[in-house]
C-alpha distance (Angstrom), angle and dihedral (degrees) to the residues before:
residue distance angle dihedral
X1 . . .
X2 3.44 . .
X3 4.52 113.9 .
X4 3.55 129.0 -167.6
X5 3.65 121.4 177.4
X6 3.75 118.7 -155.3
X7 3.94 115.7 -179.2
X8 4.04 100.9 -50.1
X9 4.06 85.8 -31.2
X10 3.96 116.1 108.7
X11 3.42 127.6 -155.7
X12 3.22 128.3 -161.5
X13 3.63 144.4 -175.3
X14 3.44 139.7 -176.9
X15 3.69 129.7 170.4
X16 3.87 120.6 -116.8
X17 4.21 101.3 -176.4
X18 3.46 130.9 -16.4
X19 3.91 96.0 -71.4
X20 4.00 100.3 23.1
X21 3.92 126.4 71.9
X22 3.69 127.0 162.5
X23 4.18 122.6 -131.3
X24 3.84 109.2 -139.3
X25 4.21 97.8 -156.3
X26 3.50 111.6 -161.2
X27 3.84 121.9 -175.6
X28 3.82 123.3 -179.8
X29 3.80 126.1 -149.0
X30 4.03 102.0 -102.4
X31 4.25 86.9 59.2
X32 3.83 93.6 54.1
X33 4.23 109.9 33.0
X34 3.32 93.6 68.1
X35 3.85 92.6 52.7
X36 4.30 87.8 42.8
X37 4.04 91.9 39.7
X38 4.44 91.4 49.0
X39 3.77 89.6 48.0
X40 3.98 94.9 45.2
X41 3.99 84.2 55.2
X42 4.16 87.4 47.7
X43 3.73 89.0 49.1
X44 3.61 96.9 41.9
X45 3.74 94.7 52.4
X46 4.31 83.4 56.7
X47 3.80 104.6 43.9
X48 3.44 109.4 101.0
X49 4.24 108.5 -160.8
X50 3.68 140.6 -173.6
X51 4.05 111.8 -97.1
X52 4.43 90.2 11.0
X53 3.50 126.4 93.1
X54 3.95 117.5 -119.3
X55 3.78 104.3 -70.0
X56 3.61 95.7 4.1
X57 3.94 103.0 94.5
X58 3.84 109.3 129.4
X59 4.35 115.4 -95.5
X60 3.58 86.1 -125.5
X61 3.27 101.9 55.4
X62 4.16 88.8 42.1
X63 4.09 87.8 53.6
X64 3.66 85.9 50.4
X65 3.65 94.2 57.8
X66 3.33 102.9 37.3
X67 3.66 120.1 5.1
X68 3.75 96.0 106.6
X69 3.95 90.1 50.3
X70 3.71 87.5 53.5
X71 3.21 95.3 43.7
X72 3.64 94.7 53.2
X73 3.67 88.7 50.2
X74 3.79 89.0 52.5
X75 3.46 96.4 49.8
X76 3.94 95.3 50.1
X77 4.30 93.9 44.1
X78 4.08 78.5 49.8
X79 3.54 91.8 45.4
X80 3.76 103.4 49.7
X81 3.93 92.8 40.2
X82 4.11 89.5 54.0
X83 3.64 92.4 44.3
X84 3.86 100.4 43.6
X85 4.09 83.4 48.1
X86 4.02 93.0 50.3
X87 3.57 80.2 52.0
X88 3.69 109.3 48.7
X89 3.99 88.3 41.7
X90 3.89 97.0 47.3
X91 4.04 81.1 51.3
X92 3.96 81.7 -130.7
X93 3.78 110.9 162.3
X94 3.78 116.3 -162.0
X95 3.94 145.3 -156.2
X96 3.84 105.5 -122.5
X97 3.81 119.9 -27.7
X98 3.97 123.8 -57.4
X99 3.69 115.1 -89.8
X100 3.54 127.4 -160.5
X101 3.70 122.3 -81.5
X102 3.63 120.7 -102.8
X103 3.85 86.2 -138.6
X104 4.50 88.1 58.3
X105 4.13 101.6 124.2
X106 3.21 110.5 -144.0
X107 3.74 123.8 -86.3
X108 3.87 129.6 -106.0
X109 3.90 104.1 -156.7
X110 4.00 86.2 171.4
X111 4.36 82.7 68.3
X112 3.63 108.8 70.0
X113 3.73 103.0 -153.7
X114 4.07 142.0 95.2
X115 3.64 110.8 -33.1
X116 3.91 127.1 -155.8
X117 3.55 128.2 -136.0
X118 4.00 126.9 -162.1
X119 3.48 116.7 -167.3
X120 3.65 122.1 175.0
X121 4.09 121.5 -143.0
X122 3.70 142.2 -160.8
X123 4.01 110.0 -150.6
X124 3.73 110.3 -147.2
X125 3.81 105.6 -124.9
X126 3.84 117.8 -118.7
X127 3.99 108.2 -115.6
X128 3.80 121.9 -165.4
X129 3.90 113.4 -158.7
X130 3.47 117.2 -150.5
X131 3.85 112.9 -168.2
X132 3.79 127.3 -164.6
X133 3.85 113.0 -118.2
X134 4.34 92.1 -136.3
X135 3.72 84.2 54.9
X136 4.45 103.5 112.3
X137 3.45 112.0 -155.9
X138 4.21 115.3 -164.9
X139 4.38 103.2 -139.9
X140 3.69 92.3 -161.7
X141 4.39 103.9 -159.2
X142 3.83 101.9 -150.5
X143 3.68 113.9 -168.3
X144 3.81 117.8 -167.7
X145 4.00 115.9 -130.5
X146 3.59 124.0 -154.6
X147 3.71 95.9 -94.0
X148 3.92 95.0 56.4
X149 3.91 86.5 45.9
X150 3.97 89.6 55.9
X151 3.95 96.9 36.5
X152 4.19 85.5 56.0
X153 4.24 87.6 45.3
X154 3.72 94.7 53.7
X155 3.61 86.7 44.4
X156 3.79 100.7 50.5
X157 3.63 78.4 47.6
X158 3.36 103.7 54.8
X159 3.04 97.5 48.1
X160 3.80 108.3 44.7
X161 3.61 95.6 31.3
X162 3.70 129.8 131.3
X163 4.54 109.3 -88.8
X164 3.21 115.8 -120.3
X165 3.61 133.1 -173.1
X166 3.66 112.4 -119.1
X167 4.02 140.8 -172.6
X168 4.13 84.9 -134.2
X169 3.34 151.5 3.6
X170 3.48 132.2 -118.8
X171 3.71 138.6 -157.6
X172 4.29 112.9 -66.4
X173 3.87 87.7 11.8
X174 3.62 113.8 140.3
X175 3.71 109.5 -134.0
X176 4.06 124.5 -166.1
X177 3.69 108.9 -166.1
X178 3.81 133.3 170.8
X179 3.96 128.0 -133.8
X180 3.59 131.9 -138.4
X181 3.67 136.2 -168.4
X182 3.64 104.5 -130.9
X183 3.59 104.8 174.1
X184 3.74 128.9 62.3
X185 4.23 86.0 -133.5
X186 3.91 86.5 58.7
X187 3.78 104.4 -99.7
């Protein structure tokens, strides 16, 4: 096991094979009300409600409605910034991005206390490359002219440009077309 504590926030890890570990997230209340109660007050000063003035809807009834989306929202900004850190100061380069555990219970947003996140990772393997000094590698230096440049543009261009519906078509034009049976014998 590996722990890292980060202002109420622990991070565990613990290695599950020579490559794989899992990150055990742990964030405690005082880290993420502040973040849930700030952007309650942002969204409270938007929502515009039957029988309330502009900005004037009651924080209750604004928690109600969306305190657990917020919170959820918190919790993943939180959750992404702490992980990405643990990362990038553990020097710990991965294969792909982490995904969530297959052993993450599910999570009670009604509950307002410390939530756990499981993350699993792939840990890129260090690889030493040992070359031969008689091997001969060829460094070929390409150098794009102006024709290459403009074959590429028109291109790019042909293919990613906008449709448009024509009279004719003309040589290297893409054309999208639709077919119809018009005939009951299948012509």
């Amino acid at each position: 096991f590996i722990r890292t504590k980060m202002n109420s926030m622990n991070i565990v890890r613990e290695n599950t094979g020579e490559l794989t570990a899992q990150l055990k997230l742990s964030i405690a209340p005082e880290v993420y009300k502040p973040m849930v109660e700030k952007s309650l007050k942002e969204a409270r000063k938007k929502v515009a409600m039957p029988g309330f003035r502009p900005g004037m809807v009651p924080a209750g009834m604004i928690k109600k409605m969306y305190g657990k989306s917020v919170l959820a929202e918190e919790l993943n900004k939180i959750v992404s910034d702490q992980i990405e850190a643990y990362l990038k100061e553990n020097n710990i380069n991965l294969i792909g991005s982490p995904l969530t555990s297959d052993a993450q219970t599910q999570l009670d947003f009604d509950t307002e206390g410390t939530f756990e996140f499981l993350f699993d990772i792939g840990i890129m393997p260090s690889v030493e490359v040992k070359l031969d000094s008689s091997l001969v590698i060829t460094k070929y230096n390409i150098v794009a002219n102006d024709k290459m440049i403009e074959e590429v543009i028109t291109d790019i261009k042909r293919r990613y440009g906008k449709p448009d519906v024509v009279e004719s078509a003309e040589e290297k034009d893409m054309v999208y077309g639709k077919l119809e049976e018009l005939n009951e014998d299948g012509s």
